[in-house]
C-alpha positions in Angstrom: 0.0 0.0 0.0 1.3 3.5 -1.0 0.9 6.3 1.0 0.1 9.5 -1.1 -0.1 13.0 -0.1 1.0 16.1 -1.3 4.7 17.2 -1.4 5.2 21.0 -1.7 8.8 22.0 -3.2 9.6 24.1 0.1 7.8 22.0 2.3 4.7 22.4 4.4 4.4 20.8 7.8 1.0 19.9 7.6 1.3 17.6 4.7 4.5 16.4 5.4 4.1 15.0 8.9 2.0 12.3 6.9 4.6 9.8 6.6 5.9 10.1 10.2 2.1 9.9 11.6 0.7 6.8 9.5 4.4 5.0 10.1 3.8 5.4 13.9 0.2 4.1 13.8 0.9 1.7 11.2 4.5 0.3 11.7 5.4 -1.7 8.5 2.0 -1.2 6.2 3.7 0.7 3.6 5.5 0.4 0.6 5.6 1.6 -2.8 2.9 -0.9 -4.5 1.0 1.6 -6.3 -1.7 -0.4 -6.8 -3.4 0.3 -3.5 -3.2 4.1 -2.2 -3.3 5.6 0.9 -4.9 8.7 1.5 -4.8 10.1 5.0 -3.8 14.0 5.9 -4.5 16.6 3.5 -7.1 18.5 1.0 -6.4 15.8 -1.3 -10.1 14.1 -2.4 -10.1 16.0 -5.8 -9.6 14.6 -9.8 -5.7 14.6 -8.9 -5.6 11.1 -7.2 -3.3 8.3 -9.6 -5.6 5.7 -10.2 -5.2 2.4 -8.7 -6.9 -0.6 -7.9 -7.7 0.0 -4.6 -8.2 3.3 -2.6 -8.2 3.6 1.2 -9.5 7.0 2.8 -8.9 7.9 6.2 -9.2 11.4 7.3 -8.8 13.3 4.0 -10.7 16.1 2.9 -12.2 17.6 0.0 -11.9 21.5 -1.4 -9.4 21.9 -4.2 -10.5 21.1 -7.6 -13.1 18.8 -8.4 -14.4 15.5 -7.2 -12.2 12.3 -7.6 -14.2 9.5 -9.9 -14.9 6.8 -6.7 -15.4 3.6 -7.4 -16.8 0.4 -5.3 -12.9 -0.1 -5.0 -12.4 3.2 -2.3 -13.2 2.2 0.8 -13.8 5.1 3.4 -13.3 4.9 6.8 -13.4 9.0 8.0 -13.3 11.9 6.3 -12.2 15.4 7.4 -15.7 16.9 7.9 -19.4 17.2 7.4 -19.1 19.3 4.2 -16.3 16.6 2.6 -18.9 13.5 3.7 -21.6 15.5 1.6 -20.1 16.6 -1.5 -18.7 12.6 -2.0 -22.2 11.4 -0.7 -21.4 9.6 2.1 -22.8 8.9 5.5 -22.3 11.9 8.0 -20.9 9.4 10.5 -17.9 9.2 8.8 -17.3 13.0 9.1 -14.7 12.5 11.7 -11.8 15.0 11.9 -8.7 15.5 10.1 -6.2 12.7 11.6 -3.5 15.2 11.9 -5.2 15.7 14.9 -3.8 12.4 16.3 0.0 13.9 16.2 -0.1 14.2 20.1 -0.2 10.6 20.5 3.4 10.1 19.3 4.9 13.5 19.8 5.0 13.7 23.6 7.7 16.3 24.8 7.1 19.0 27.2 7.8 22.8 26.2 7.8 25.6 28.4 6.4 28.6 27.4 8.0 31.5 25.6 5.9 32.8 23.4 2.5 35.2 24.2 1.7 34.9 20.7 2.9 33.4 17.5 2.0 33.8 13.7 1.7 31.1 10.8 0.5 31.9 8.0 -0.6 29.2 5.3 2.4 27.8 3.2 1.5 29.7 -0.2 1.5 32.9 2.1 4.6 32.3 3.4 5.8 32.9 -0.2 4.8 36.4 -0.8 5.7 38.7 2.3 8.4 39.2 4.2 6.1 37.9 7.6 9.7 37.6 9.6 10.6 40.6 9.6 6.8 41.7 10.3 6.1 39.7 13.0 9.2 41.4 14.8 8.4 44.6 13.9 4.4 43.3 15.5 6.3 41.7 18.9 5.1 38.4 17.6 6.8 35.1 17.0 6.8 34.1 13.9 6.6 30.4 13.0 6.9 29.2 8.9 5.1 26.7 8.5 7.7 24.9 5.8 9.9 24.0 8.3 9.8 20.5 9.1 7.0 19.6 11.3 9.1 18.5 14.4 10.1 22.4 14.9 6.7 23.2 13.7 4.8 21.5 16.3 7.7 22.2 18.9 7.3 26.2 18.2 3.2 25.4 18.5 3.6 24.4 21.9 6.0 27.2 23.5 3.5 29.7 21.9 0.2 30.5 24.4 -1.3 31.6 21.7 -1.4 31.1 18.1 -2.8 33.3 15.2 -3.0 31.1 12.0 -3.6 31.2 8.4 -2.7 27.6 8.4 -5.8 25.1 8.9 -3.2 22.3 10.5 -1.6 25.0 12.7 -4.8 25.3 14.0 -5.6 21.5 14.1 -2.5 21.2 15.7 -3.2 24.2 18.4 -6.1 22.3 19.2 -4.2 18.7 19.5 -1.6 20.3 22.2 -4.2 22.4 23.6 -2.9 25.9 22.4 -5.8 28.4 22.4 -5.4 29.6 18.9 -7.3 32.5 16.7 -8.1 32.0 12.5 -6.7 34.9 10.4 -6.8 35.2 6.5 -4.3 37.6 5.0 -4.8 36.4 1.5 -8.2 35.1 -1.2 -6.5 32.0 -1.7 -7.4 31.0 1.8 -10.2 27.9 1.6 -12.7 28.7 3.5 -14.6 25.5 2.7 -11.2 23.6 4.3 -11.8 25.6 7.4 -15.8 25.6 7.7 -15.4 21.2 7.0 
């Protein structure tokens, strides 16, 4: 079974903690049979999946592009949220959550607090201003959210609070219990992600 999710050039934590997460839950299930895909963290239900012979869904969510062509080969066993499970007609129950919500069941370490209040902004955003150098200017911490996800969820939990752009930096406030506020700097921001 092969794990796919999305792989941004410069990196963003969100979808790249996949591998990590499903190898801790799942020690030894995957490999690079293309045959049977994975699909777990990420907006990733859209007309972009490879086909295969067998599709396993767990978690994912829809919003980007349109719907992926399912056939009595997917099997579903949660989806992100109530708006996903309707647009692919599927039971509600299956609405779950977004499984990157299950990070704090392998990454355990304790931080102390030494942030009042960080900033990430989603991955695309991160692109086009120069947030660094904002965020000091503002007396904020200033998180990027294409480092690698270790630092990313370490800087989460020394912040006490967390403004975010990012949907997963705010999944992941959530998961390590970081009160955490939505902000959108930018249209490209999916509201749909965030309202699922």
């Amino acid at each position: 079974m092969k794990l796919y999710y999305f792989k941004d050039k410069e990196g963003n934590f969100g979808d790249d903690l996949n591998p990590w997460l499903w190898q801790s839950l799942f020690p030894g299930l995957f490999d690079d049979d293309n045959s049977h895909l994975f699909i777990g963290v990420g907006t990733l239900l859209n007309h972009r999946i490879p086909q295969a012979d067998k599709v396993t869904v767990f978690g994912s969510g829809h919003g980007y592009g349109s719907l992926p062509a399912i056939t009595p080969q997917w099997q579903f066993y949660c989806v992100r949220g109530p708006m996903t499970a309707k647009a692919l007609e599927l039971p509600p129950e299956l609405a779950i959550t977004d499984p990157a919500a299950l990070a704090p069941l392998f990454y355990t370490k304790q931080h102390q607090k030494h942030y009042p209040v960080s900033f990430m902004p989603h991955c695309d955003s991160a692109r086009y201003g120069d947030w660094q150098d904002i965020c000091k200017r503002a007396g904020v911490h200033y998180i990027d959210p294409r480092l690698p996800y270790m630092h990313v969820f370490a800087e989460i939990c020394r912040s006490e609070h967390l403004l975010t752009e990012a949907m997963h930096g705010a999944i992941l406030a959530d998961a390590f219990r970081v009160p955490w506020t939505p902000v959108k700097a930018y249209s490209h921001i999916s509201e749909y992600k965030w309202q699922d």
